[in-house]
C-alpha positions in Angstrom: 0.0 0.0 0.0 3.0 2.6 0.7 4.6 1.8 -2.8 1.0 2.4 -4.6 0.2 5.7 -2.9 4.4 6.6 -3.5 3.2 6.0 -6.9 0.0 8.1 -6.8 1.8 10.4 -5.7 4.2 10.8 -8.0 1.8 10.4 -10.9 0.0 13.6 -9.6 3.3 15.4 -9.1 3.7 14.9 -12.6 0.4 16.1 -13.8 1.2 18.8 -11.6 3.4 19.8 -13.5 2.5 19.1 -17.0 -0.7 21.6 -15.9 1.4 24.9 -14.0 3.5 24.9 -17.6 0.2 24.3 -19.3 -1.0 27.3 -17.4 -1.0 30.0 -20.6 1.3 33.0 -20.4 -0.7 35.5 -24.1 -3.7 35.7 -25.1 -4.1 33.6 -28.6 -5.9 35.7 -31.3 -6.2 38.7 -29.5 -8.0 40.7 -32.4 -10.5 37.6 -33.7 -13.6 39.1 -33.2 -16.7 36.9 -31.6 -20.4 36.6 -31.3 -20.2 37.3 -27.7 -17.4 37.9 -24.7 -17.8 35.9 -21.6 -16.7 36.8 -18.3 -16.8 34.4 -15.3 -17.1 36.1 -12.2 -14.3 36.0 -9.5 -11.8 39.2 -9.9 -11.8 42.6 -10.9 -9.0 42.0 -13.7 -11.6 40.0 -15.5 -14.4 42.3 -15.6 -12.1 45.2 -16.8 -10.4 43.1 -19.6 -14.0 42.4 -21.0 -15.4 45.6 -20.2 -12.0 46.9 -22.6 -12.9 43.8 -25.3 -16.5 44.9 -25.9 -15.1 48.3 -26.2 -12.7 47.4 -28.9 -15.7 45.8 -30.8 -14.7 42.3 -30.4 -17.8 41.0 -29.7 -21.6 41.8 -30.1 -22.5 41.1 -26.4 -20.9 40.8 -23.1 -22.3 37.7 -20.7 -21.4 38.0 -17.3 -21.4 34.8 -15.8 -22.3 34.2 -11.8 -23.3 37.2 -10.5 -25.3 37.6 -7.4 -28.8 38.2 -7.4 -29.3 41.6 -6.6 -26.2 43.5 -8.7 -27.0 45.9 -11.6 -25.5 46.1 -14.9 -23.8 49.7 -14.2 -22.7 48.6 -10.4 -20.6 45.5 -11.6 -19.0 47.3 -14.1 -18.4 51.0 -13.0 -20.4 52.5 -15.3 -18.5 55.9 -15.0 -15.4 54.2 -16.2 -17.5 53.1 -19.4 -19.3 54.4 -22.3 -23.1 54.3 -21.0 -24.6 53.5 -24.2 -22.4 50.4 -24.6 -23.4 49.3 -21.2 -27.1 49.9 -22.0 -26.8 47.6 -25.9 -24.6 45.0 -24.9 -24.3 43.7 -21.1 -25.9 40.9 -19.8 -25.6 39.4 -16.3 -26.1 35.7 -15.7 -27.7 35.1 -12.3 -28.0 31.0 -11.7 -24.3 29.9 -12.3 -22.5 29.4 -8.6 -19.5 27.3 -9.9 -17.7 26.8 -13.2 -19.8 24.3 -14.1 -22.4 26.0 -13.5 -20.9 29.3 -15.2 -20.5 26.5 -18.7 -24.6 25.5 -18.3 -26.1 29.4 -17.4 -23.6 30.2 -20.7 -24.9 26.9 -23.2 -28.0 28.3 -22.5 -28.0 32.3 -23.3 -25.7 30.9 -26.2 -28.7 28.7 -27.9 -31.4 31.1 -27.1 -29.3 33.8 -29.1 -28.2 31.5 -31.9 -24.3 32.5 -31.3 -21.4 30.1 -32.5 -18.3 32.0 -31.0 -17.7 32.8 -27.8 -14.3 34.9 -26.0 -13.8 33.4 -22.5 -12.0 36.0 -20.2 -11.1 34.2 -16.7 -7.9 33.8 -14.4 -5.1 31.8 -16.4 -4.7 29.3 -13.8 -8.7 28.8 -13.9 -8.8 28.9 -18.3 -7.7 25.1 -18.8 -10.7 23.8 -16.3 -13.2 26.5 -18.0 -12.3 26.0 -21.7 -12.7 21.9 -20.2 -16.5 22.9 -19.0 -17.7 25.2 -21.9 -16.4 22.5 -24.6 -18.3 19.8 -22.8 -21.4 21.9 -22.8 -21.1 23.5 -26.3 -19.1 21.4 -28.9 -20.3 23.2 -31.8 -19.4 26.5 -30.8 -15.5 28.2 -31.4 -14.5 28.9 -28.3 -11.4 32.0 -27.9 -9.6 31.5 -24.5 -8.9 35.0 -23.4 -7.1 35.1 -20.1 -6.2 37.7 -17.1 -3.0 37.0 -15.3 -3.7 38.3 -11.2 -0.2 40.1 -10.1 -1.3 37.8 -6.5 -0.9 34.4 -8.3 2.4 33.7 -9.8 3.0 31.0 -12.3 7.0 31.8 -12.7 9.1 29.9 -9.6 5.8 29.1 -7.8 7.6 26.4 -5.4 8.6 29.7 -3.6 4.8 31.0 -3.0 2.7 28.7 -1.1 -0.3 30.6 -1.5 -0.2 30.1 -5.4 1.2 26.9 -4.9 -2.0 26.1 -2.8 -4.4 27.8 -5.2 -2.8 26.4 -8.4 -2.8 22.4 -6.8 -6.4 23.2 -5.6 -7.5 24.2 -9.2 -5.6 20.8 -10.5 -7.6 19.1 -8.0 -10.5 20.7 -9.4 -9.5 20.0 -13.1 -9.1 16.2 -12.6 -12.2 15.8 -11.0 -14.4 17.6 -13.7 -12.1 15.3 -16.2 -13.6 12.1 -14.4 -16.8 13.4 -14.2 -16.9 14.6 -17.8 -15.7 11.1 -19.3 -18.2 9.0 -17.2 -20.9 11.4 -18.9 -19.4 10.9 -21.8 -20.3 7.0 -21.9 -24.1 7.6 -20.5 -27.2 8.4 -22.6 -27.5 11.7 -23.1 -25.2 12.4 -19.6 -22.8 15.3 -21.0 -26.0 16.8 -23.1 -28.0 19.1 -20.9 -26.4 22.3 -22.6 -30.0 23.5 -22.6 -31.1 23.2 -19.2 -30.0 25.7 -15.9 -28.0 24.4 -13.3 -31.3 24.1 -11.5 -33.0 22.1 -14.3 -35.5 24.1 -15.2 -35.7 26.8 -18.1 -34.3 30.1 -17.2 -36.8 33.1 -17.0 -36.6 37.1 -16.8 -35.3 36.7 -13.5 -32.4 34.5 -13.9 -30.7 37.6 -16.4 -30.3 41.3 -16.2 -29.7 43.8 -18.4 -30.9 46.5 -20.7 -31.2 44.5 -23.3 -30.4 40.6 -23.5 -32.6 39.8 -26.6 -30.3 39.3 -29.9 -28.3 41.9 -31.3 
């Protein structure tokens, strides 16, 4: 039993490591333009990179993905720091989402409603390759941009000498494997890794699970 969990051990080390140098350092396609720009909540880095993207005409819409019930459109995004009549066209919250999961399923569904077959996804860089994992699984027919922010708190570079990011990064490995396992074992089940049109509740969204000035197609 000591030799196999040596060996577990040493298996995860590895995949450890394959995933902190997997971790990306750019952003890939930075001028592609998409249907829509998605934001998963968690830092202020990635509401200001996609408040800048939808500025720069990138996209048609901006999803934000996980916000508390209760938050308006111009008090997530500082609405003085932004053009109001962008804010007032484009910005959508998404209200049901309360894990990434659950960001991927609130997201499949705005995405069918719309019709859209691109999406930019703007998240942490340590938290991209577990998204990108999520929102594939959900939405296989859609071209999906990676887009992420890179926290000056987290660091990638010589991370052995931060435990915090160490901590954080092996957490969100942690994290990644298990939504791999779970992801595969849907895979093989009828219909398992296919409810891209249903909440994270199971039921059909309605006026109260989005906010915005305008969330109809545009």
């Amino acid at each position: 039993m000591l030799s196999t969990l040596i060996v577990l051990g040493l298996v995860w080390l590895a995949g450890f490591v394959w995933y902190v140098e997997s971790i990306p350092t750019t952003v890939d396609n930075p001028d592609q333009r998409t249907d829509a720009i998605v934001v998963l909540t968690g830092g202020s880095e990635r509401l200001s990179e996609g408040r800048r993207l939808l500025a720069r005409g990138l996209a048609k819409k901006l999803f934000i993905s996980g916000v508390y019930r209760g938050v308006e459109v111009d008090e997530l995004l500082s609405v003085g720091k932004s053009d109001p009549r962008l804010i007032a066209c484009c910005v959508v919250l998404g209200h049901v989402a309360e894990n990434t999961r659950g960001n991927a399923m609130e997201t499949a569904v705005w995405v069918n409603e719309q019709g859209y077959k691109s999406l930019r996804i703007v998240t942490a860089n340590y938290h991209m390759r577990r998204s990108l994992l999520e929102f594939k699984s959900l939405m296989p027919g859609v071209d999906i941009i990676a887009n992420p922010v890179f926290p000056d708190t987290v660091r990638i570079e010589d991370w052995w000498r931060y435990p915090g990011s160490t901590a954080l990064i092996a957490s969100e490995f942690n994290k990644y494997l298990f939504a791999s396992l779970r992801n595969s074992i849907l895979h093989w089940l009828p219909g398992g890794n296919h409810p891209s049109l249903q909440t994270p509740d199971a039921r059909e969204p309605d006026q109260n699970d989005y906010s915005a000035s305008n969330n109809k197609t545009g």
